[in-house]
C-alpha positions as CSV (number, residue, x, y, z in Angstrom):
1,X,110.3,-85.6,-228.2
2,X,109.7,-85.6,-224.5
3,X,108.1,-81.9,-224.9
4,X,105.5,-83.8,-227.3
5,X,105.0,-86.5,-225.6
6,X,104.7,-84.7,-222.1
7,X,101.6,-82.4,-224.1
8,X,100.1,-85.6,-225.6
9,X,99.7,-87.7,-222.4
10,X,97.3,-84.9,-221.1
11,X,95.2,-85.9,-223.9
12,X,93.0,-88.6,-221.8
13,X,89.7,-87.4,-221.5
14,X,90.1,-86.4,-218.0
15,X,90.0,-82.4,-216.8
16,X,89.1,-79.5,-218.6
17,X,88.6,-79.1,-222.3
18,X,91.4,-77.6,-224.5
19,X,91.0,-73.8,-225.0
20,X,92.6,-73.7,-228.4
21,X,91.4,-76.0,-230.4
22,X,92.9,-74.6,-233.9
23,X,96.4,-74.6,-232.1
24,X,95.8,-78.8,-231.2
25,X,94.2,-79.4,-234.3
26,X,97.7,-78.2,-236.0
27,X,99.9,-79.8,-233.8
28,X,98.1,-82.9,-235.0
29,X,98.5,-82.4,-238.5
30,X,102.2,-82.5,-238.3
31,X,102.2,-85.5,-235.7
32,X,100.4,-87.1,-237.9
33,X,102.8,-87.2,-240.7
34,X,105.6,-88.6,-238.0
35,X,105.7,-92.3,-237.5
36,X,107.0,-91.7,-233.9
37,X,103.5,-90.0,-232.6
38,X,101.2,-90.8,-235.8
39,X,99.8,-93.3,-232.9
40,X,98.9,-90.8,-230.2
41,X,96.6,-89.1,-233.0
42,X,95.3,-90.9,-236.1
43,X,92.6,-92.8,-234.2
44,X,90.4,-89.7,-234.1
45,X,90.8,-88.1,-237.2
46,X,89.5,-89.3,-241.4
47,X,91.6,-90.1,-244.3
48,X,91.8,-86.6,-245.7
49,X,93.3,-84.8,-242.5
50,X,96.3,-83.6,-243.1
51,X,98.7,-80.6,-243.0
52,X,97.3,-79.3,-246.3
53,X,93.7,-79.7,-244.7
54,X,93.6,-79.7,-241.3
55,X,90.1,-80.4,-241.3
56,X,88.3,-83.9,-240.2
57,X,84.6,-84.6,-241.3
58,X,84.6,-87.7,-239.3
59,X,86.0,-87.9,-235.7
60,X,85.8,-91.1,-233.1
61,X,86.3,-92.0,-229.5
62,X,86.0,-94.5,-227.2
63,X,84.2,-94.9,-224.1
64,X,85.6,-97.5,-221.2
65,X,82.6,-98.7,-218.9
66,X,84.7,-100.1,-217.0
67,X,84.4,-103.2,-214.7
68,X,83.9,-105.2,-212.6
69,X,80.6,-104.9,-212.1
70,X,80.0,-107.3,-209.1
71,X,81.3,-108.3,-205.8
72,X,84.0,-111.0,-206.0
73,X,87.2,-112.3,-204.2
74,X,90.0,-112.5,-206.5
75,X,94.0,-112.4,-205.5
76,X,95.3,-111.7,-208.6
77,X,96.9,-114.6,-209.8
78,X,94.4,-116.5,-211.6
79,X,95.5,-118.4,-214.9
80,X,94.6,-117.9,-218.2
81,X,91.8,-120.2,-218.0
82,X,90.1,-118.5,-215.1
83,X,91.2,-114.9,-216.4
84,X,89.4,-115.7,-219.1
85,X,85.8,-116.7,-217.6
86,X,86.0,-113.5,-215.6
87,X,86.7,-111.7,-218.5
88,X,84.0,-113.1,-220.1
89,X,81.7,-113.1,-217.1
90,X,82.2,-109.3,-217.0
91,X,81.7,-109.0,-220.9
92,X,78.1,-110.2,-220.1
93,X,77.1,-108.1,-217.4
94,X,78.6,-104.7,-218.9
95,X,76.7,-105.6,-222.2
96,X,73.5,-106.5,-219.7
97,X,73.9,-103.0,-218.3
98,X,74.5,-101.3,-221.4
99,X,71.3,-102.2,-222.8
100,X,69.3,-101.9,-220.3
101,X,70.3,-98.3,-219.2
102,X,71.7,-96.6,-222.3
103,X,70.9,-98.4,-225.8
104,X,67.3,-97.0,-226.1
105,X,69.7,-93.3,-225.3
106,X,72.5,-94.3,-227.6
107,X,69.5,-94.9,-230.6
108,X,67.6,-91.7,-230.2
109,X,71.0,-89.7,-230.2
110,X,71.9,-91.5,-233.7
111,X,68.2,-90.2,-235.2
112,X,69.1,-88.2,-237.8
113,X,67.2,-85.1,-236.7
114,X,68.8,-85.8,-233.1
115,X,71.5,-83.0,-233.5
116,X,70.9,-79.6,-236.1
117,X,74.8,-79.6,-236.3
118,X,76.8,-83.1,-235.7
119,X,75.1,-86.7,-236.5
120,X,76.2,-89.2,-233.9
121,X,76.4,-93.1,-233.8
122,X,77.5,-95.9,-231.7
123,X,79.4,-98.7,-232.4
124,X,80.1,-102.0,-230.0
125,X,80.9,-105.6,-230.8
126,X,79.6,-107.0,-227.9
127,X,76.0,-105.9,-229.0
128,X,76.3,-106.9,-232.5
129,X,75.1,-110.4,-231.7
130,X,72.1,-109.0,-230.1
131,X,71.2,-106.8,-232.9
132,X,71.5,-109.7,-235.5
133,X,69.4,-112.0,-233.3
134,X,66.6,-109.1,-233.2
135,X,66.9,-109.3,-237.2
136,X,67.2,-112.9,-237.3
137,X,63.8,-113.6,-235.0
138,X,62.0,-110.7,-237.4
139,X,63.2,-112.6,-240.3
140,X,62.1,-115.3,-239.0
141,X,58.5,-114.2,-238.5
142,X,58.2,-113.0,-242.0
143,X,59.4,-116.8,-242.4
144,X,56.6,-118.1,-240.8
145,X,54.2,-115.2,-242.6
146,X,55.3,-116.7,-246.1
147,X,54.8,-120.4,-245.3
148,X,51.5,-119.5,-243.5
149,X,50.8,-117.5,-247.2
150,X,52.1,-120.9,-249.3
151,X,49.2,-122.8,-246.9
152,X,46.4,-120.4,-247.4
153,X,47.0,-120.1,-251.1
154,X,47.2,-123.6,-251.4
155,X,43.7,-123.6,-249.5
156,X,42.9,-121.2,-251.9
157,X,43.9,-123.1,-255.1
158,X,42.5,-126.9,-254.2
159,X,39.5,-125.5,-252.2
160,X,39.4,-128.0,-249.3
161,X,41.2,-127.4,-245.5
162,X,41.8,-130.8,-245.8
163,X,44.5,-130.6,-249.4
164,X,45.3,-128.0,-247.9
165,X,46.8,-129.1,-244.4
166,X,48.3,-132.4,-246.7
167,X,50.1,-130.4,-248.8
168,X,52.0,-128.8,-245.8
169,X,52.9,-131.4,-244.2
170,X,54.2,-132.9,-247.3
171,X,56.1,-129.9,-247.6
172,X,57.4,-130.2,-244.4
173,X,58.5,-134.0,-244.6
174,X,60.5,-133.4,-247.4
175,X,63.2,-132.1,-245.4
176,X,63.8,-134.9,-242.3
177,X,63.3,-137.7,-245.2
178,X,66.2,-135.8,-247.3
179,X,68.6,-135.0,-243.9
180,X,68.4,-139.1,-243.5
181,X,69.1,-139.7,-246.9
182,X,71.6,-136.6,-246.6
183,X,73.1,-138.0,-243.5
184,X,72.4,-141.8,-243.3
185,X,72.8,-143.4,-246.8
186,X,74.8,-140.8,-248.4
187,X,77.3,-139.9,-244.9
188,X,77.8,-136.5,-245.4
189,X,78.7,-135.0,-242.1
190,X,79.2,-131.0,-243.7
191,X,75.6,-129.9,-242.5
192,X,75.9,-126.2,-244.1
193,X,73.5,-123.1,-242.4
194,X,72.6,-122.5,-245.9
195,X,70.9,-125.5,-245.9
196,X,68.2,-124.5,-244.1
197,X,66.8,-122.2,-247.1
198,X,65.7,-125.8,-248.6
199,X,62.9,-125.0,-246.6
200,X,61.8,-122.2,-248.6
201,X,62.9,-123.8,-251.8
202,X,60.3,-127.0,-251.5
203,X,57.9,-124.6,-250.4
204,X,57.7,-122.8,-253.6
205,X,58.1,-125.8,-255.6
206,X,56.5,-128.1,-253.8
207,X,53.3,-126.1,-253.9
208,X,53.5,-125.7,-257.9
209,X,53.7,-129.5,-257.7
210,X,50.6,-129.6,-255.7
211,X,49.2,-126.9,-258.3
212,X,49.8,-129.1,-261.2
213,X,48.7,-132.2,-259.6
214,X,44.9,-130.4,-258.9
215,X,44.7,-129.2,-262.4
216,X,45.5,-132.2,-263.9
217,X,42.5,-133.3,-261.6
218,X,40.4,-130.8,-262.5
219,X,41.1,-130.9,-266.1
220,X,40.3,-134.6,-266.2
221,X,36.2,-134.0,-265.2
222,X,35.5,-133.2,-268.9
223,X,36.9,-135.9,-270.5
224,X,34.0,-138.3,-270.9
225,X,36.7,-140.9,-271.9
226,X,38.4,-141.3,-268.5
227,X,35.4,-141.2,-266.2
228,X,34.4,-144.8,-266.3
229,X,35.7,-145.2,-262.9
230,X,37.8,-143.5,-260.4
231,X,40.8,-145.8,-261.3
232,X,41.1,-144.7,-264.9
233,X,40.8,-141.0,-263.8
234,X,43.4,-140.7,-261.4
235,X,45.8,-143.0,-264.0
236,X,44.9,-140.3,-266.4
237,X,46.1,-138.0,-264.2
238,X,48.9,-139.6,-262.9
239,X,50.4,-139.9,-266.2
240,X,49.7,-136.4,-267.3
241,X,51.3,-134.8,-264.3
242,X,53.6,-137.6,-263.3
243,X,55.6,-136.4,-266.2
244,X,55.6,-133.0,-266.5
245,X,56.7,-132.9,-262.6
246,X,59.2,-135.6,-263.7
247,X,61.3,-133.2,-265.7
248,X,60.5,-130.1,-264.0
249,X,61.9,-131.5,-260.9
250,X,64.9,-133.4,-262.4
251,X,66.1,-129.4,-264.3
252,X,66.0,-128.3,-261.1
253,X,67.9,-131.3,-259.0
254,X,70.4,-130.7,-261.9
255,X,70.8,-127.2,-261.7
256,X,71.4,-127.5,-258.1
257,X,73.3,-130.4,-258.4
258,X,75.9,-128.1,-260.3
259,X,77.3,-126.7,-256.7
260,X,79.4,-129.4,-256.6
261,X,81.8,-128.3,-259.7
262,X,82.5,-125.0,-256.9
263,X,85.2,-126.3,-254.3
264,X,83.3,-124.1,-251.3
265,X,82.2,-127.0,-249.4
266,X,79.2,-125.1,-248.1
267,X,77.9,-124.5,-251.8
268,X,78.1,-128.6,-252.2
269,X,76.3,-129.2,-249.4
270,X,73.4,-126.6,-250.5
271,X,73.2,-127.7,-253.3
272,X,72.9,-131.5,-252.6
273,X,70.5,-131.1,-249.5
274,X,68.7,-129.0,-252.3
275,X,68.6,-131.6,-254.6
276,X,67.6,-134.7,-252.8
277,X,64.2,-132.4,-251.0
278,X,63.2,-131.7,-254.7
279,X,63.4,-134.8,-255.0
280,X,61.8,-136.3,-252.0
281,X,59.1,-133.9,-252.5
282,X,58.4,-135.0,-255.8
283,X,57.9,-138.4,-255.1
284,X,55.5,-137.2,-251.8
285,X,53.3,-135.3,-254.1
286,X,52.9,-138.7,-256.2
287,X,52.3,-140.8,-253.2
288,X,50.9,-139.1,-249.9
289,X,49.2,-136.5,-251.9
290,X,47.6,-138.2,-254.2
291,X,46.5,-140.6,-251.9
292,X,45.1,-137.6,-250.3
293,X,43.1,-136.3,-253.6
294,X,41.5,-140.0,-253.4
295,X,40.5,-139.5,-249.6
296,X,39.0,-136.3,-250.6
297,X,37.6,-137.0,-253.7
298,X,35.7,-139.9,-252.3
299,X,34.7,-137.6,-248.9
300,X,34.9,-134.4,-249.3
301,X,34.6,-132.9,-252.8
302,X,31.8,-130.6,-252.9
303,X,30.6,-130.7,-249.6
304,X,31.1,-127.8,-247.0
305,X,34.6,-126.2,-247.1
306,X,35.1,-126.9,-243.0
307,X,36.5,-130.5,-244.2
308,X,35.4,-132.5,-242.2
309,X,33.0,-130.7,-240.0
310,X,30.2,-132.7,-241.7
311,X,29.4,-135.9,-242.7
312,X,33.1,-138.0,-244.2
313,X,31.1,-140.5,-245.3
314,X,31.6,-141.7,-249.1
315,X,30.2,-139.7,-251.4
316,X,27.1,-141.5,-253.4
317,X,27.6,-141.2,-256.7
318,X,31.1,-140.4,-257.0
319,X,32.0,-137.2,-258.1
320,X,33.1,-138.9,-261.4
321,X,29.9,-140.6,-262.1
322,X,28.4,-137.4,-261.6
323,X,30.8,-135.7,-263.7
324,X,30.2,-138.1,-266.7
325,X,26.5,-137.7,-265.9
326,X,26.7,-134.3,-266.9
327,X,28.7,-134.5,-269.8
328,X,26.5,-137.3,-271.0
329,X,23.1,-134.7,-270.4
330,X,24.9,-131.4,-271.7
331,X,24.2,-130.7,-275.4
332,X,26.5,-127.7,-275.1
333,X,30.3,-127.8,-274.1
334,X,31.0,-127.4,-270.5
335,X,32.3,-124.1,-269.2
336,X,35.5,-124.1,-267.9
337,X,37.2,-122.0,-265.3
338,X,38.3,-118.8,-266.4
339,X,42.6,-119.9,-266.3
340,X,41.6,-122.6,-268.8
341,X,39.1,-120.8,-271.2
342,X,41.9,-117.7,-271.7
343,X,44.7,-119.7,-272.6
344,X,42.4,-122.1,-274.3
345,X,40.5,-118.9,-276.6
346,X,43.2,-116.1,-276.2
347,X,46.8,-117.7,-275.7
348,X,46.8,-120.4,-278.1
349,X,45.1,-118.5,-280.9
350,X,47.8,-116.0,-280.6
351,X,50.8,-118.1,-280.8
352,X,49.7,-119.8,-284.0
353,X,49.3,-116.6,-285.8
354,X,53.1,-116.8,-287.5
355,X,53.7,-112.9,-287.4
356,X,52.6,-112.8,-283.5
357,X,55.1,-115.9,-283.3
358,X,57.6,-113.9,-285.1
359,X,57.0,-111.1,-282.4
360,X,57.3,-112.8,-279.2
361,X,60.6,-114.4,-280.6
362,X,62.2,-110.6,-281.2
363,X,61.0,-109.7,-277.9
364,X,62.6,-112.9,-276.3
365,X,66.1,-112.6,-278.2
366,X,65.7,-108.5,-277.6
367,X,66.0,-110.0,-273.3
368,X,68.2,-112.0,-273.5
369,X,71.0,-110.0,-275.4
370,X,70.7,-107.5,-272.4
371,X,70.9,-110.0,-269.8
372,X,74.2,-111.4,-271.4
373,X,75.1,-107.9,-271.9
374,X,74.5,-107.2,-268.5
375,X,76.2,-110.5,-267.1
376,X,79.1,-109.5,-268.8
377,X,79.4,-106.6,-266.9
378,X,79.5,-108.4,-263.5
379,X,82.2,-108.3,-260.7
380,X,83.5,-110.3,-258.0
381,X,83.1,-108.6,-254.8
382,X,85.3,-105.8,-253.8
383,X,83.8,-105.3,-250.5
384,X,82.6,-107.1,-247.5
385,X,78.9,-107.1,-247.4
386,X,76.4,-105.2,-245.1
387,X,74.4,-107.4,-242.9
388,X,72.4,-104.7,-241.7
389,X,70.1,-101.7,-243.3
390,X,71.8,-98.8,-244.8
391,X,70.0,-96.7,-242.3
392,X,70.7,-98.9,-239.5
393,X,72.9,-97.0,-236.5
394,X,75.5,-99.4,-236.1
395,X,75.6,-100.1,-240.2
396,X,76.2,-96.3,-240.6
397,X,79.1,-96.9,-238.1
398,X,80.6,-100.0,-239.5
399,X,80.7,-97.7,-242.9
400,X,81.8,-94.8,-241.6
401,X,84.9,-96.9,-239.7
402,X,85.7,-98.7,-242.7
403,X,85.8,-96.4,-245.4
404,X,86.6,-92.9,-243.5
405,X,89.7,-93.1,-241.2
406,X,92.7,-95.0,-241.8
407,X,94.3,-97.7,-239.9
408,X,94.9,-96.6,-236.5
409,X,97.5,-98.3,-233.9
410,X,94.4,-98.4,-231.8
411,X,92.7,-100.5,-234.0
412,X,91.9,-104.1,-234.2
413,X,94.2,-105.7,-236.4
414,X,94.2,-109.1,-238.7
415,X,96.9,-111.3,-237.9
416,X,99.2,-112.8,-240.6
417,X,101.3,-116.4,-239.7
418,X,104.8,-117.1,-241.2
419,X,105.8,-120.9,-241.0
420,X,109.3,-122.3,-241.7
421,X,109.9,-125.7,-242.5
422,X,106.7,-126.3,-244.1
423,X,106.1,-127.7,-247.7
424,X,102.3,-127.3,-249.0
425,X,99.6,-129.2,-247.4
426,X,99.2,-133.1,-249.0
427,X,95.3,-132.5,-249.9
428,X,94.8,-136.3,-251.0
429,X,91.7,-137.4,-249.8
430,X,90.7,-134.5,-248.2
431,X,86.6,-134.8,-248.4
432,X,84.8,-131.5,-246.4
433,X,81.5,-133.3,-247.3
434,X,82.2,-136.3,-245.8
435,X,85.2,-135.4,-242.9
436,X,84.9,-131.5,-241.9
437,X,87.7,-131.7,-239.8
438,X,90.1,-133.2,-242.1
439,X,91.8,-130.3,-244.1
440,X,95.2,-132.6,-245.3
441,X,98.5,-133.7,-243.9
442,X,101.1,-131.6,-243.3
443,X,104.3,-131.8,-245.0
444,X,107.7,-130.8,-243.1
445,X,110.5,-130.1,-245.0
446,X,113.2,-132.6,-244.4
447,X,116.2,-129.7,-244.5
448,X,114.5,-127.7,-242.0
449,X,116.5,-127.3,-238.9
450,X,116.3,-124.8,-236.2
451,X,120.1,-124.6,-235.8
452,X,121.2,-121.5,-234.2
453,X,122.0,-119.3,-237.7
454,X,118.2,-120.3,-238.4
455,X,117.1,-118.7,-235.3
456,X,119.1,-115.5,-236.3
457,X,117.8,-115.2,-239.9
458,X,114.1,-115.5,-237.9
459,X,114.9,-112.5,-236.0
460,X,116.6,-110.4,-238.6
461,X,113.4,-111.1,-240.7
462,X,111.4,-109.9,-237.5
463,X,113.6,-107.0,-237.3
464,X,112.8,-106.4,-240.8
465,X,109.4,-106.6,-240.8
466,X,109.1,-104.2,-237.6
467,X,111.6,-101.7,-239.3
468,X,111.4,-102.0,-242.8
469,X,109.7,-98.4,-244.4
470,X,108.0,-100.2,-247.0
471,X,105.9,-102.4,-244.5
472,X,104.5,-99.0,-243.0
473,X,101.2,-98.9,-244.8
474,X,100.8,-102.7,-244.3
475,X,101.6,-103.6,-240.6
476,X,99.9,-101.7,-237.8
477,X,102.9,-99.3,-236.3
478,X,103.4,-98.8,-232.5
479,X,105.6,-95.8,-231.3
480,X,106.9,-96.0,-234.6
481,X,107.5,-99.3,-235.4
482,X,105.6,-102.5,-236.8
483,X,104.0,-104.8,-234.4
484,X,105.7,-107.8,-235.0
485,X,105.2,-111.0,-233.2
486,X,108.9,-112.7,-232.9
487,X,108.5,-115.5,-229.8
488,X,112.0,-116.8,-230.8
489,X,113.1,-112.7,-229.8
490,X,111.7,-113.8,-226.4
491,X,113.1,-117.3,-226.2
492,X,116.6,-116.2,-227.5
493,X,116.5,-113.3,-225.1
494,X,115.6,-115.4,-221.9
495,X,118.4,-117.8,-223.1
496,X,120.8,-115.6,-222.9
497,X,119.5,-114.1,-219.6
498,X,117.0,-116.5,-218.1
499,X,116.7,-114.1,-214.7
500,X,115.2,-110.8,-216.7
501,X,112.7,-113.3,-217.0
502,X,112.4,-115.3,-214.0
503,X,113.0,-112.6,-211.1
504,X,110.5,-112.2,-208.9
505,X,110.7,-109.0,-208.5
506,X,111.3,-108.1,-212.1
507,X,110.6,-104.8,-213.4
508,X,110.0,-103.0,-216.6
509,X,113.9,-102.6,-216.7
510,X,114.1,-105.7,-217.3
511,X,112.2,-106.4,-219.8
512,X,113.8,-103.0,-221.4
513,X,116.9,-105.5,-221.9
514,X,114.6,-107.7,-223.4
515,X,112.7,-105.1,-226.1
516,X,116.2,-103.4,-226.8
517,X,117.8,-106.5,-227.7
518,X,120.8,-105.7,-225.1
519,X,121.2,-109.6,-225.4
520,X,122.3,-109.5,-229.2
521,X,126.0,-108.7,-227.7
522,X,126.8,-111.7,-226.7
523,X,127.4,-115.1,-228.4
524,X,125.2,-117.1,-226.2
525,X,121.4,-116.0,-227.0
526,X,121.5,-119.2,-229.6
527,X,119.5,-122.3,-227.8
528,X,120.4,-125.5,-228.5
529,X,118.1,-127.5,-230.8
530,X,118.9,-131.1,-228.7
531,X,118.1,-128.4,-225.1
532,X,114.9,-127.0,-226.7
533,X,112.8,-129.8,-224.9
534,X,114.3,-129.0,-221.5
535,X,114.5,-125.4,-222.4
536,X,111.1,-124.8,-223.4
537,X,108.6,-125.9,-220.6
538,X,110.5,-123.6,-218.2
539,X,110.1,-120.8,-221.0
540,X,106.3,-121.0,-221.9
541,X,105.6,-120.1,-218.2
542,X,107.6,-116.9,-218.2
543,X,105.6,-113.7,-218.4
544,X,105.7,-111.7,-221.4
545,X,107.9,-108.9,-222.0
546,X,105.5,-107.6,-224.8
547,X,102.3,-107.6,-223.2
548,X,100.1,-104.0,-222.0
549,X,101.3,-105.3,-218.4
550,X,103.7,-107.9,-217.1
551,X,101.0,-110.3,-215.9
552,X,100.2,-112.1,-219.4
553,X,102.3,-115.2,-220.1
554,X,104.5,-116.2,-223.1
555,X,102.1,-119.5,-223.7
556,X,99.2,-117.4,-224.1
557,X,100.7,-114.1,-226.2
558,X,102.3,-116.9,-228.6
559,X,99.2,-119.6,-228.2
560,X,98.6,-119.5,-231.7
561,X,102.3,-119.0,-233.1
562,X,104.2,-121.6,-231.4
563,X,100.9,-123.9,-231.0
């Protein structure tokens, strides 16, 4: 053991290269397969590396910059609070540095034609964030490219700058009006970030409202009947679309309206922000823009398409007298626009021929028994999602890490709570919509006691869980054993010898009593439950016997486990 170990601790990137790399390469097969060492080797080599095949496709290291990176006075003994602002202070100017000096390198190196006989990539957290905001602000111009699109085709469609500039901005009121409704009347507090694709949403729909709307308008210049005035018109109109839009809008408020049988709160609150814009922008389209079609059909129908870059005044006759004019003049039937004369001559005639009926029916049933076929064949999620392209760098790592190496000890590690002497959590009246931040009452079990055999079952189940063979493959190992939180190890330990703890000039021999449980011999580790409130102050400003270094105290290693 202390021949392997004194070979391995060489292994730190510092001095010459190994000579014999097939002789390391096999020591490291068979360390591997030994819980003891496994740690000192499985960081750098893939799942299938083994004795059998001593062979690793994949291989990883790290690389420390180091810090830090400015001038500063510091003595040493700062608390947590202020460790942790320098920490994070040199977090920001190492990732600063990094990306200024060696990202555009680390890119270029991970091209795939970079390298004839290795492919390289990069991988660090602290640059993830950037790299998403890059994607998000790209995304967010081809956001402003498809609205921009939704305006000129709207431009397009009603023929006049000034519909056109309307139906935006009633596109973009929908969503304030529905957060006050969302917000104000209806007091929902739950704000998901996947509300913001309502945005999108209205703009889709709210311009095939605005569609409708101006070919219901258009429609209605060759009916004779409804031209009397401009007041009969636009009721004829109003009707006719008022209606369709009606139920079109309400299937859809519906169909979003259906998040709410999903418990995820942020579903809900999609799809009732949804809901009420659809809804909002329905009854803008009846109001603001068809006061609008009135505005321009009385100033600028027909007249230069720069809006009002020539003369607003009222238009004399009215574009409906002058479309009844020529209706009454024509002895032939008008000519309509192309859209209307092909569904009017082509479509209709073919759907009332029975056998072309009969045709489009197979066709439709034919669909939608492979869609249901297909549906059927769905699965929940087995994997986490990428958030970046395939072909991204740092997507190729994130793959790579997670699917070709195993678990290292060197690896970040998810951390799982026990609690005793809780029952389940009293949900009643728990409302994320309406109180984020309440989740439910607790509820403590009324036999629960720490009495000193409690505190010994808790660290025979820690003592467990760090030994136990069969939690190997589940709980990150450390010189061979599980890492195992236990604070009541620590607390029982500085109980029974508060100065292993508390000596100033403590060494790592003293925590050695600690980590070897020397204290189990004697009868007096067991605290007091009526001396815990004295006891534990004095305790929680201890330093850490299980820390990389002695500096880190017992508060913050166990912040989260004893609260």
């Amino acid at each position: 053991g202390n021949n392997i170990t004194a070979i391995t601790s060489k292994w730190d990137m510092k001095g010459p290269l190994v000579s014999n790399f097939t002789q390391v390469t096999e020591l490291a097969s068979l360390l591997i397969q030994v819980d003891l060492f496994k740690g000192t080797v499985d960081f750098g080599f893939d799942n299938d590396f083994s004795a059998e095949n001593p062979v690793s496709q994949y291989s990883r290291g790290i690389v420390f910059w180091g810090g830090p990176l400015d001038e500063r006075n510091t003595t040493g003994q700062e608390d947590d609070e202020e460790a942790d602002e320098l920490e994070e202070s040199d977090g920001k100017l190492r990732k600063e540095f990094i990306k200024s000096e060696y990202l555009a390198g680390m890119e270029k190196q991970s091209e795939e034609d970079a390298h004839s006989g290795v492919n390289t990539y990069y991988f660090m957290t602290a640059i993830i964030g950037d790299v998403i905001l890059g994607i998000v602000t790209q995304d967010a111009l081809l956001a402003l490219f498809s609205l921009a699109f939704v305006f000129f085709w709207l431009r397009i469609n009603t023929r006049s700058w000034f519909l056109a500039y309307i139906g935006l901005l009633e596109i973009f009121f929908s969503i304030p009006i529905a957060w006050f409704i969302f917000t104000v009347v209806f007091q929902i507090e739950y704000f998901a970030t996947l509300n913001s694709l309502a945005l999108f949403v209205v703009a889709a729909i709210g311009a095939d409202d605005i569609f409708i709307f101006m070919d219901a308008y258009k429609q209605s210049q060759y009916h004779v009947e409804i031209l009397d005035d401009l007041e009969t018109r636009m009721s004829w109109v109003y009707r006719r679309t008022g209606t369709a839009m009606a139920i079109t809008s309400a299937t859809t408020c519906a169909a979003f309206l259906c998040t709410l049988i999903t418990p995820l709160s942020g579903l809900q609150s999609f799809g009732i922000f949804a809901a009420v814009v659809i809804f909002i922008d329905y009854v803008l389209v009846m109001t603001l823009f068809c006061t609008s079609v009135i505005i321009y059909h009385n100033r600028y129908e027909n007249r230069a398409a720069c809006g009002c870059c020539c003369p607003c005044g009222t238009i004399q006759p009215s574009n409906t007298e002058q479309a009844k004019l020529v209706l009454e003049q024509s002895d032939e039937e008008i000519q309509r626009d192309r859209v209307s004369e092909f569904f009017r001559n082509k479509v209709s005639g073919f759907i009332q021929t029975p056998l072309y009926r009969l045709a489009v029916g197979v066709v439709f049933l034919t669909w939608l028994s492979i869609a249901i076929w297909q549906a059927s064949l769905l699965e929940s999620t087995k994997e986490s999602e990428q958030f970046l392209d395939e072909n991204h760098p740092l997507q190729k790592s994130i793959t790579i890490l997670n699917k070709q190496f195993p678990t290292a000890d060197d690896d970040l590690g998810l951390k799982v709570y026990y609690a005793w002497g809780l029952n389940e959590v009293d949900r009643k009246g728990v409302n994320r919509l309406l109180d984020p931040d309440f989740f439910g009452e607790p509820q403590y079990d009324s036999w629960f006691e720490f009495t000193p055999e409690c505190q010994g079952e808790i660290i025979e189940f820690c003592d467990e869980m760090r030994a136990d063979p069969k939690y190997k493959d589940l709980i990150k190992r450390k010189d061979g054993l599980g890492s195992v939180f236990c604070w009541v190890e620590e607390l029982a330990a500085f109980n029974a010898n508060p100065g292993a703890y508390s000596r100033k000039d403590r060494n790592q021999g003293d925590c050695n009593y600690v980590k070897q449980g020397t204290w189990k011999n004697g009868t007096d580790w067991q605290v007091d439950p009526a001396n815990l409130s004295t006891i534990m102050p004095e305790f929680m400003a201890q330093k850490t016997c299980f820390g990389d270094d002695l500096t880190e105290t017992i508060s913050g290693r166990y912040s989260n486990e004893i609260g």
